[in-house]
ZADO-352255 format. One record per residue: x, y, z of N, C-alpha, C in turn. Coordinates in steps of 0.001 Angstrom, whole numbers, padded with zeros to 6 digits, always signed. Layout:
BEGIN
XYZXYZXYZ;...
//
This chain:
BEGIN
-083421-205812-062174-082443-206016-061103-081341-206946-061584;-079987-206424-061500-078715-207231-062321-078542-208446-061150;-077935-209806-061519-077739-210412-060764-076713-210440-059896;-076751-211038-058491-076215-211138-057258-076291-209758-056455;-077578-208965-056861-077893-207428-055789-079189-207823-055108;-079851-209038-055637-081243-209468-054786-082097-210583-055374;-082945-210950-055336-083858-212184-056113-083775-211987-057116;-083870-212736-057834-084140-212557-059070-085792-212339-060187;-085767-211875-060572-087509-211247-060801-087636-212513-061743;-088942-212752-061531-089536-213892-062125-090311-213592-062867;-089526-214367-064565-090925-214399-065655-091621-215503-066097;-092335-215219-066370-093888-216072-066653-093464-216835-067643;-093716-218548-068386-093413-219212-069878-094129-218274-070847;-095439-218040-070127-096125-216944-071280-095418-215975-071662;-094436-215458-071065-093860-214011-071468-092777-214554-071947;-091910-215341-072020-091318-216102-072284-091549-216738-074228;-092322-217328-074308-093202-217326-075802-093344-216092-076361;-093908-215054-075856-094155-213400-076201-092862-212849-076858;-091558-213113-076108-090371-212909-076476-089996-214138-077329;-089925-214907-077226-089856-215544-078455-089982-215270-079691;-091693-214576-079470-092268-214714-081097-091697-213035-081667;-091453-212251-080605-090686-210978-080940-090261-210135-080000;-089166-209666-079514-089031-208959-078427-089839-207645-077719;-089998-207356-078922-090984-205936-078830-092241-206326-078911;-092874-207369-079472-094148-207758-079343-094575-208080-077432;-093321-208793-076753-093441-208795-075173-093811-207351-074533;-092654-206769-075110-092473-205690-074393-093250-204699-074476;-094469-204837-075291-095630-204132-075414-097003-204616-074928;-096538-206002-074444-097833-206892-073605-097988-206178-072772;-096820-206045-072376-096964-205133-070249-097973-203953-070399;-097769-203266-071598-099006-202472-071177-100480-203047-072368;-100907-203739-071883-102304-204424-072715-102991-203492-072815;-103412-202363-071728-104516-201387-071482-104499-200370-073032;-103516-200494-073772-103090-199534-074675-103995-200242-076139;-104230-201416-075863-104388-202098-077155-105735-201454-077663;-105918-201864-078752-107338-201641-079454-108536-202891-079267;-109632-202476-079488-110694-203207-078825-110470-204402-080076;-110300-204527-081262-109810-205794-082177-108978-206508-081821;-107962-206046-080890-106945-206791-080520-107069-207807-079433;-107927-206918-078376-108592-207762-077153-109053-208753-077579;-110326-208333-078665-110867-209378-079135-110645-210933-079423;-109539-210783-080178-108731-211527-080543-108180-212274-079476;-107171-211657-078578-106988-212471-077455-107934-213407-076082;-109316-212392-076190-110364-213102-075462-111108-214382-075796;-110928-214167-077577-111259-215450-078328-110476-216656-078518;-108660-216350-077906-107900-217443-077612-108478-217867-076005;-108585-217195-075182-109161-217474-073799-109988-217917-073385;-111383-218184-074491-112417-219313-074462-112292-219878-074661;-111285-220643-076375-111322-221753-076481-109841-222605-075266;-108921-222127-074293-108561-222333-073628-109345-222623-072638;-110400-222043-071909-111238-222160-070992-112177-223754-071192;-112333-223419-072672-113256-224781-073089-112327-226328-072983;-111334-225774-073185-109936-226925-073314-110524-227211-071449;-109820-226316-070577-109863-226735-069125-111252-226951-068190;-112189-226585-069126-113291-227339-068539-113623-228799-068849;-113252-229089-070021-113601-230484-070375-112757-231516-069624;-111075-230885-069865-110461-231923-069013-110821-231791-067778;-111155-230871-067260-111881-230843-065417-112870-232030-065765;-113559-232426-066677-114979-232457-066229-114303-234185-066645;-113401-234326-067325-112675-235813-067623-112583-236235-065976;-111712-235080-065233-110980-235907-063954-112322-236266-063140;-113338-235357-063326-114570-235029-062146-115142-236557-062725;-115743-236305-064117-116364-238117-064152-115281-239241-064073;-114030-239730-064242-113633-240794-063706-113701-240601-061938;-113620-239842-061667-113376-239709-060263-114640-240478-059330;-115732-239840-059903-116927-239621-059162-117350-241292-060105;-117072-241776-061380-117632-243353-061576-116266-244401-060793;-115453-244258-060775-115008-244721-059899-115464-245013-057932;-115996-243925-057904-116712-243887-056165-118011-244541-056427;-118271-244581-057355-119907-245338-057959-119689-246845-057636;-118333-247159-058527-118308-248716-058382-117877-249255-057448;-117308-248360-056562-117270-249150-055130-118083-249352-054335;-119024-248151-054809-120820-248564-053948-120967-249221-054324;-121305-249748-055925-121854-250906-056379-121173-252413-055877;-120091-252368-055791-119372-253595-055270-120214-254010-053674;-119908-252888-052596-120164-252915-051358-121766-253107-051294;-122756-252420-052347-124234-252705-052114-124044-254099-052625;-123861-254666-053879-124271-255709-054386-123967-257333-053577;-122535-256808-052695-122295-258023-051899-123029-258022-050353;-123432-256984-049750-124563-256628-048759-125652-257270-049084;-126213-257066-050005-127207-257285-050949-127271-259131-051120;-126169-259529-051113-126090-260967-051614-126203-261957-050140;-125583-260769-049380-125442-261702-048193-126677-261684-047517;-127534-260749-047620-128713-260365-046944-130250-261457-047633;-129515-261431-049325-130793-262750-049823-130403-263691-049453;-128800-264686-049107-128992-265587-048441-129241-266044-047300;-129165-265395-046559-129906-265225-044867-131563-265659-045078;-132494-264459-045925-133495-264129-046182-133646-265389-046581;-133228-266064-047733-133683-267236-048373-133676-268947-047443;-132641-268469-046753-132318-269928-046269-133829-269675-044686;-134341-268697-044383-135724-268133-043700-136537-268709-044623;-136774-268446-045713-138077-268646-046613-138110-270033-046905;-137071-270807-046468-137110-272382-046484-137939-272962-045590;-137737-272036-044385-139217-272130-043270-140194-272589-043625;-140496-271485-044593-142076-271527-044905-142229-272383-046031;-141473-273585-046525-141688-274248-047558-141933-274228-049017;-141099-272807-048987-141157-271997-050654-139882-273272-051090;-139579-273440-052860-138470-273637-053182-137058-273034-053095;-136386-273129-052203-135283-271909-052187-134196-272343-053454;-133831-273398-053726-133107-273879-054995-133627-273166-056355;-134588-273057-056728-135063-272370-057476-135240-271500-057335;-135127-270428-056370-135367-268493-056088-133472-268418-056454;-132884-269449-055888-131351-269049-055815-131012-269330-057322;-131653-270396-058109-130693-270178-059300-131323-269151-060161;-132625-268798-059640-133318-267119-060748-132125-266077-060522;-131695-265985-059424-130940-264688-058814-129675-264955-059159;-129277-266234-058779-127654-266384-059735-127855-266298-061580;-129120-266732-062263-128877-266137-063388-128889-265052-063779;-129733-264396-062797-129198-262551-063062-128169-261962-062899;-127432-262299-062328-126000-262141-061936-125116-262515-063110;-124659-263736-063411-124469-264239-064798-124674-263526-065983;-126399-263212-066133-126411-261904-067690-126197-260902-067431;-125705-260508-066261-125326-258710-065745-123459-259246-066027;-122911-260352-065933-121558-260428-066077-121300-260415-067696;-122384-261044-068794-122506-261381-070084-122669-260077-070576;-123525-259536-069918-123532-257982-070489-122602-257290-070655;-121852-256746-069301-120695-256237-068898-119254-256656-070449;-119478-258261-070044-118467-258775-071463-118307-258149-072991;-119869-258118-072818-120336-257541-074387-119514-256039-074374;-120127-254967-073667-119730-253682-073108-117973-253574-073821;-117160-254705-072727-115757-254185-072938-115606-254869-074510;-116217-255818-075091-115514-255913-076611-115808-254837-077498;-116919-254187-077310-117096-253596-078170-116810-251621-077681;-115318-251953-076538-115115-250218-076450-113379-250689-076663;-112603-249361-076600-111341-249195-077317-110629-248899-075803;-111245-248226-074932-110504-247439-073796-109967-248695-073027;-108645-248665-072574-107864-249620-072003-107970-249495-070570;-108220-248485-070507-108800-248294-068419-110403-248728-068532;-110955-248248-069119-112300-248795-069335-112908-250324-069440;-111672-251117-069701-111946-252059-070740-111420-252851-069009;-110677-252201-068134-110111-253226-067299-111102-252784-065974;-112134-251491-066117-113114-251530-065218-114175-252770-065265;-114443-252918-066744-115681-253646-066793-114947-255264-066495;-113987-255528-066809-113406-256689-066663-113656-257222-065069;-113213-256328-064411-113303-256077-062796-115034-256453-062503;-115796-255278-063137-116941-255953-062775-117752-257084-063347;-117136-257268-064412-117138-258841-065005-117509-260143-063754;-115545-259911-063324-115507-260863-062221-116217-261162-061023;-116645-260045-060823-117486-259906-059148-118839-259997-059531;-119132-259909-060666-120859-260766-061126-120547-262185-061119;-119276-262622-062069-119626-263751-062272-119422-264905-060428;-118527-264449-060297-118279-265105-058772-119325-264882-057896;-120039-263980-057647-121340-263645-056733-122248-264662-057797;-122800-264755-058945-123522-265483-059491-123223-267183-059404;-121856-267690-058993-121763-268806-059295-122173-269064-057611;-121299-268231-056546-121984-268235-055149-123228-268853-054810;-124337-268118-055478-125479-268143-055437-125793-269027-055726;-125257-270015-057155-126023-270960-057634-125497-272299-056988;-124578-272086-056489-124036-273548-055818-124328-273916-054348;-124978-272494-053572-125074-272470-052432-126419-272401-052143;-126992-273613-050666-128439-273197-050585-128265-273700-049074;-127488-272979-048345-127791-273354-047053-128467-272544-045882;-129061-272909-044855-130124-272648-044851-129532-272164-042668;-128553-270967-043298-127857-270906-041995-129114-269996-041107;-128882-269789-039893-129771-269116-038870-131209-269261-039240;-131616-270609-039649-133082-270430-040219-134512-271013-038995;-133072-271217-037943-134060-271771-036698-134186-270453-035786;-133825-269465-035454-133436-268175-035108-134670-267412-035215;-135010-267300-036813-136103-265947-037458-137401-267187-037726;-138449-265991-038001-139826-266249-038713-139697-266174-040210;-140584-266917-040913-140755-266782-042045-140900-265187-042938;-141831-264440-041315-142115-262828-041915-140897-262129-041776;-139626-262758-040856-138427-262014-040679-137631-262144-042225;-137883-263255-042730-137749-263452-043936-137777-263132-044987;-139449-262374-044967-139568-261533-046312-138965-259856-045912;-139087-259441-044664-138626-258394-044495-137190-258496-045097;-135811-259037-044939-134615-259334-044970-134491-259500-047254;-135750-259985-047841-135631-260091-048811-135700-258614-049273;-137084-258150-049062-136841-257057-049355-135987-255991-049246;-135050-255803-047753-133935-255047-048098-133308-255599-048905;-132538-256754-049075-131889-257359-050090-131942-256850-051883;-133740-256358-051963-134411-256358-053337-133528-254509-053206;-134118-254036-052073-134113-252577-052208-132523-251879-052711;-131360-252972-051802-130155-252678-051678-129401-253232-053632;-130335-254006-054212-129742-254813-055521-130367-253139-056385;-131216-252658-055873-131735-251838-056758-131046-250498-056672;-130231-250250-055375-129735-248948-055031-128129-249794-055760;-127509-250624-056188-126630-250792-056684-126688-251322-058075;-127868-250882-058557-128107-250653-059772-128093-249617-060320;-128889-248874-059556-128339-247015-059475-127644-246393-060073;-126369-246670-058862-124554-246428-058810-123845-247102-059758;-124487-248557-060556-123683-248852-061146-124225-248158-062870;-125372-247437-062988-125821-246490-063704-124791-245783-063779;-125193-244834-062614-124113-243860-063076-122618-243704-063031;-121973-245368-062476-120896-245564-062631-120490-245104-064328;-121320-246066-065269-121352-245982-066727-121546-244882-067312;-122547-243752-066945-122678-242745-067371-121074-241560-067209;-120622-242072-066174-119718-241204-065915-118628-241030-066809;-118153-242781-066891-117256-243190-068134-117678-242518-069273;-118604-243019-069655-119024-242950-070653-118846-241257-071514;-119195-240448-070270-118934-239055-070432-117691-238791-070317;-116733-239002-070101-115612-239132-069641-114971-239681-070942;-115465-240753-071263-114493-241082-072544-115089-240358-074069;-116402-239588-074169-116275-238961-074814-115595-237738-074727;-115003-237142-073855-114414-236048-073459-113060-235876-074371;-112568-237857-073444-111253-237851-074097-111078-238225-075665;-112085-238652-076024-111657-238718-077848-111942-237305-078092;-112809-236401-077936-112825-235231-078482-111938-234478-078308;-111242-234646-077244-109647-233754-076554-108291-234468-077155;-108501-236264-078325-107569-236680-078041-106221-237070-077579;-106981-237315-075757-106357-237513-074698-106657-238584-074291;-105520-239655-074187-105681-241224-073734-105129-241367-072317;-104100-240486-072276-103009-240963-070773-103383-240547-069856;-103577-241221-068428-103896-240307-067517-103553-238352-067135;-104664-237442-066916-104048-236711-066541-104418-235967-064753;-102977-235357-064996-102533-235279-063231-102711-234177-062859;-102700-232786-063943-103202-231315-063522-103418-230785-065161;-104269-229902-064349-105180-229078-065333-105363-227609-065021;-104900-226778-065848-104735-225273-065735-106352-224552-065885;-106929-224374-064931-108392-223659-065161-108541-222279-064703;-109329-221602-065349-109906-220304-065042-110323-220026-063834;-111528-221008-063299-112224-220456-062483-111440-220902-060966;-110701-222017-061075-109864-221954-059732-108381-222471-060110;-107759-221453-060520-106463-221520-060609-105373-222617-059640;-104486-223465-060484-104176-224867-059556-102739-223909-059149;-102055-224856-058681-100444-224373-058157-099919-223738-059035;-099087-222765-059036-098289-222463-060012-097009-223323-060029;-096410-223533-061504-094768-224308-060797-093806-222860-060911;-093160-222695-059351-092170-222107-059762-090499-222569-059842;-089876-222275-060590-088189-222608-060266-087844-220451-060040;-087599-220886-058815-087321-219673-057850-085283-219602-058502;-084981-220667-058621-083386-220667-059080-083151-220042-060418;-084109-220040-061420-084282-219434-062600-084917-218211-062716;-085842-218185-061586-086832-217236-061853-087711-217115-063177;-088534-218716-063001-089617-219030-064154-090602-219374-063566;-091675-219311-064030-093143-219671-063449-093571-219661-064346;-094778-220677-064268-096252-220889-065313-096743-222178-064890;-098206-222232-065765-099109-223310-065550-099089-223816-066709;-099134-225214-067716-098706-225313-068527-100087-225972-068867;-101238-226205-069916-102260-226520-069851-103022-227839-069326;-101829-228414-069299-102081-229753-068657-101417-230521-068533;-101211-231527-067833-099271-232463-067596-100306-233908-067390;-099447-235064-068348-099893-235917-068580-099111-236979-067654;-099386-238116-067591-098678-239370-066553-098493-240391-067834;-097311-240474-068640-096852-241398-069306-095789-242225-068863;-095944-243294-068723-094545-244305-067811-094405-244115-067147;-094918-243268-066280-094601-242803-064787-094166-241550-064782;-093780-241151-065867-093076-239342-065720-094562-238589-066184;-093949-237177-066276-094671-236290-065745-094546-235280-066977;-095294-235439-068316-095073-234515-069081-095905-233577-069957;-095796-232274-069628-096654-231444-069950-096760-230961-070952;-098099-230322-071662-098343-230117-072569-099509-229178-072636;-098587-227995-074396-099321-226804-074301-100185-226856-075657;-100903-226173-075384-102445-226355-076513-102182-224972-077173;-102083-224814-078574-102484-223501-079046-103582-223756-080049;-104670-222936-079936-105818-222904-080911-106045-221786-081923;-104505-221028-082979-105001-220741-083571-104462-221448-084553;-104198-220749-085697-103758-221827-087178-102483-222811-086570;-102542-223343-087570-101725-224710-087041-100913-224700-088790;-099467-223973-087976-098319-224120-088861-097846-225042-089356;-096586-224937-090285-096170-225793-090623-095290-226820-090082;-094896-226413-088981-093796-226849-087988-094093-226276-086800;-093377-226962-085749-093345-226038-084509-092871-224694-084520;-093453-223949-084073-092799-222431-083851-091899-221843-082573;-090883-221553-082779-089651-221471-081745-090329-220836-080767;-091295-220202-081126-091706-218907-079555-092640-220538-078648;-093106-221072-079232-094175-221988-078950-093220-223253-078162;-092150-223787-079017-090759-224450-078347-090368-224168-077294;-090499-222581-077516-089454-222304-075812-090360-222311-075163;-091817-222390-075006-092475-221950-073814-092916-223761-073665;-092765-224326-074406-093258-225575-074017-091603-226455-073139;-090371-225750-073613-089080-226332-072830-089086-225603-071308;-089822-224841-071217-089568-223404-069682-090784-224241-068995;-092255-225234-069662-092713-226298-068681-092015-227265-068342;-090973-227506-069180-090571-229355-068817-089400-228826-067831;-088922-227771-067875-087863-227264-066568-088776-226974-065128;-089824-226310-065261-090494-226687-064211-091318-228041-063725;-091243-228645-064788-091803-230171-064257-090828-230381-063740;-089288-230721-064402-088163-231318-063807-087736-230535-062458;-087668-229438-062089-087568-229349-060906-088874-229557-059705;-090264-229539-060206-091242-229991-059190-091556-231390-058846;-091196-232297-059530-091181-233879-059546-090015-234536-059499;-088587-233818-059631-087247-234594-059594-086819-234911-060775;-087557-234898-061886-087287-235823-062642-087545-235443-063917;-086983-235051-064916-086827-234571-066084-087489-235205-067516;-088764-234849-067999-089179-235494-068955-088435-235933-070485;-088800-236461-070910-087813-236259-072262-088528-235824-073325;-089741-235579-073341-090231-234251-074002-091327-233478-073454;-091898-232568-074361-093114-231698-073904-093901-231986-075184;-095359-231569-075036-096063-231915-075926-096675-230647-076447;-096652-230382-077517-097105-229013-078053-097927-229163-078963;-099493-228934-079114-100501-229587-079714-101370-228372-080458;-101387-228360-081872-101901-228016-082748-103468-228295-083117;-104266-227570-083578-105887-228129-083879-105649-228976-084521;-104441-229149-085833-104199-230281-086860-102889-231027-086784;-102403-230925-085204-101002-231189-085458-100355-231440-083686;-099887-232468-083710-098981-232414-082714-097679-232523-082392;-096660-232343-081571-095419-232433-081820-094787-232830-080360;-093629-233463-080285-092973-233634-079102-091823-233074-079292;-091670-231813-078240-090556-231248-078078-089539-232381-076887;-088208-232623-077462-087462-232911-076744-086756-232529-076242;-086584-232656-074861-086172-231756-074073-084917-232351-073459;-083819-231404-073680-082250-232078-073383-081575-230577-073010;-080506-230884-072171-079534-229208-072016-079410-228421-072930;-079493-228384-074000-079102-227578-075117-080665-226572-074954;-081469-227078-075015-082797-226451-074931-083226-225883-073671;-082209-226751-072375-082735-225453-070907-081533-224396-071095;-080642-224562-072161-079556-223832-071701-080450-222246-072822;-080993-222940-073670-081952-222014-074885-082061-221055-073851;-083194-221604-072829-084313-221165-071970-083725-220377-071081;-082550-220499-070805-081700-219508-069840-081691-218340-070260;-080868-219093-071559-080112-217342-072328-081388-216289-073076;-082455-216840-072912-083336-216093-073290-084343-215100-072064;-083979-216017-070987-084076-215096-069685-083750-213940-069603;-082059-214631-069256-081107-213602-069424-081579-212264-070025;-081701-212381-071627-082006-211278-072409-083166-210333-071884;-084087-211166-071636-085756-210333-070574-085408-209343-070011;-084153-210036-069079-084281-209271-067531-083089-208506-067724;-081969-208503-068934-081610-207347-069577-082234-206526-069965;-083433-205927-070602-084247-205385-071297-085243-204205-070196;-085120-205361-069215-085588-205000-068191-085238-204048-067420;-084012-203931-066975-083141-203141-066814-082574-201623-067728;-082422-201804-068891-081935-200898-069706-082894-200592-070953;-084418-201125-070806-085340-201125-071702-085254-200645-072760;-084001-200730-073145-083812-200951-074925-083972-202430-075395;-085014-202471-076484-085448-203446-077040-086178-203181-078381;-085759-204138-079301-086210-203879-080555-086868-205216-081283;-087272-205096-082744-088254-206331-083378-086788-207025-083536;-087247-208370-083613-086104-209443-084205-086129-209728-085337;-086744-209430-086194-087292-209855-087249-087997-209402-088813;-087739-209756-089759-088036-208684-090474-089073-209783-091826;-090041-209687-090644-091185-210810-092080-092377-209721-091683;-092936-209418-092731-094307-208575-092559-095447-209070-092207;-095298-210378-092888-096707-211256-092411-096396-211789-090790;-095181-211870-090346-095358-211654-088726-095852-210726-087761;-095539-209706-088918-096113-208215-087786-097766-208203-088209;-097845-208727-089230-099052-208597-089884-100289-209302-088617;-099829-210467-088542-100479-211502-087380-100434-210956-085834;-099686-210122-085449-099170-209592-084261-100662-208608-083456;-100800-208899-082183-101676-208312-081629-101385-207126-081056;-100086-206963-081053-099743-205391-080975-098896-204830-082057;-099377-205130-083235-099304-204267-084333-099648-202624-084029;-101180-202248-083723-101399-201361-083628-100605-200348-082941;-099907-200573-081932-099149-199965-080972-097659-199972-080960;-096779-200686-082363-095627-201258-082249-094927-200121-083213;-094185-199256-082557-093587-198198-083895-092681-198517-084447;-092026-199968-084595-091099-200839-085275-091933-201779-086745;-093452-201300-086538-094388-202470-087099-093513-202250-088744;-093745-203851-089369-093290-203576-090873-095130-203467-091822;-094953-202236-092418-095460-202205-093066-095796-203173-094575;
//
């Protein structure tokens, strides 16, 4: 459809890259059904290790998420918990137990659960990690010093001595259910930050392109571009995305791979306001930052343009005349331009 007779038809960054890497290599995607069962192959075996890419980072956001909700139980049990043994204790003064001495056993546990914690963050690298345990550093050591300085012996004319041990024991039960949570607070991290050294991924991330439940698409309806870009990172506050390819890892960036990583940072910049200053295009052995400036959305235009020419008057031919490109090409089999 030529422009100003109706919408404008919208293409995909993926198809977008496709044309990139050859015009006729796109224009033979549309019909996939034609390909040979080697060829599928091939492409189904880029689609797992993509799948494996978006499960792990899922499973990054799912464990910070879910040890994060851990340590707020643990915060909320452990100070329940604190307030409930001093009630309990300043009762057991009733009955002529030592309470000075039950309170400084329990403030030194508190204390080597803060010493521990210390140990924990010197010896990890993760900078969000390092300012969780710090956090729970503090709220041991302050609940532990609480404990040890305090022995008063409030509402102790009120209860029985047996109201006493009852009140300890929730106290015992509630230190133990926020021992739990603060288990699997750690486990979560812990899984979580092996995720991210194996993905080396440090910066927060904000979306993740998955299989099994497909997130928003971004569209720019003004361009008529759409795609999901494998994942968009939170650096300084902007918003910049980045595409994963898993097969050989060239010598340089590859222009088809360029443009589809500049056709995300145009849809970041129009879904957030705000225009990244690059994209990240990541190699098994290699990464690169595409920078992204007008010269490169203006790329991204004129290569539209050409699509939805093609589109129209479906004359289209190879760009290119390297054999070992056609050679690599998944619609070789089907391409009657192929170089021999």
């Amino acid at each position: 459809m030529a422009e100003g007779e109706g919408p404008i038809p919208i293409i995909s960054a993926s198809d977008l890259e496709k044309y990139g890497y050859c015009p006729m290599s796109w224009w033979l995607s549309i019909g996939l059904s034609n390909e040979k069962e080697e060829d599928k192959k091939v492409l189904a075996t880029g689609q797992e290790k993509h799948n494996s890419l978006s499960q792990d980072l899922t499973s990054i956001l799912e464990g910070e998420s879910m040890a994060k909700e851990s340590e707020t139980i643990v915060l909320w049990f452990a100070i329940a918990a604190t307030l409930i043994s001093l009630v309990g204790l300043s009762l057991v003064f009733k009955a002529d137990l030592n309470i000075g001495l039950i309170m400084g056993v329990i403030a030194l546990i508190w204390i080597l659960a803060a010493c521990y914690f210390l140990y924990l963050a010197e010896t990890i690298s993760h900078k969000k990690t390092i300012m969780v345990y710090q956090r729970i550093i503090l709220i041991f050591a302050i609940v532990g010093a609480i404990i040890g300085v305090n022995s008063l012996t409030i509402l102790e004319q009120y209860f029985s001595p047996e109201m006493a041990e009852i009140m300890l024991a929730i106290s015992l039960t509630w230190l133990v259910a926020a021992s739990y949570f603060l288990y699997r607070s750690l486990k979560h991290f812990h899984d979580a930050m092996k995720k991210r050294q194996l993905r080396k991924v440090k910066e927060k991330i904000s979306y993740v392109d998955t299989e099994d439940k497909k997130p928003k698409l971004f569209i720019s309806k003004k361009l008529g571009l759409s795609g999901r870009p494998d994942y968009v990172l939170v650096i300084d506050e902007g918003h910049i995305p980045v595409e994963v390819k898993t097969g050989r890892t060239p010598r340089g960036p590859l222009f088809s791979h360029i443009l589809q990583t500049a056709a995300y940072c145009i849809l970041i910049d129009e879904k957030y306001g705000e225009a990244p200053p690059y994209g990240i295009l990541r190699y098994d052995k290699a990464e690169h930052e595409i920078e992204y400036d007008e010269s490169l959305k203006d790329l991204v235009i004129t290569k539209l343009k050409e699509m939805r020419n093609i589109l129209i008057t479906k004359e289209v031919h190879r760009n290119h005349n390297k054999p070992g490109k056609c050679k690599n090409c998944s619609r070789r089999s089907i391409c009657q331009e192929r170089l021999d």
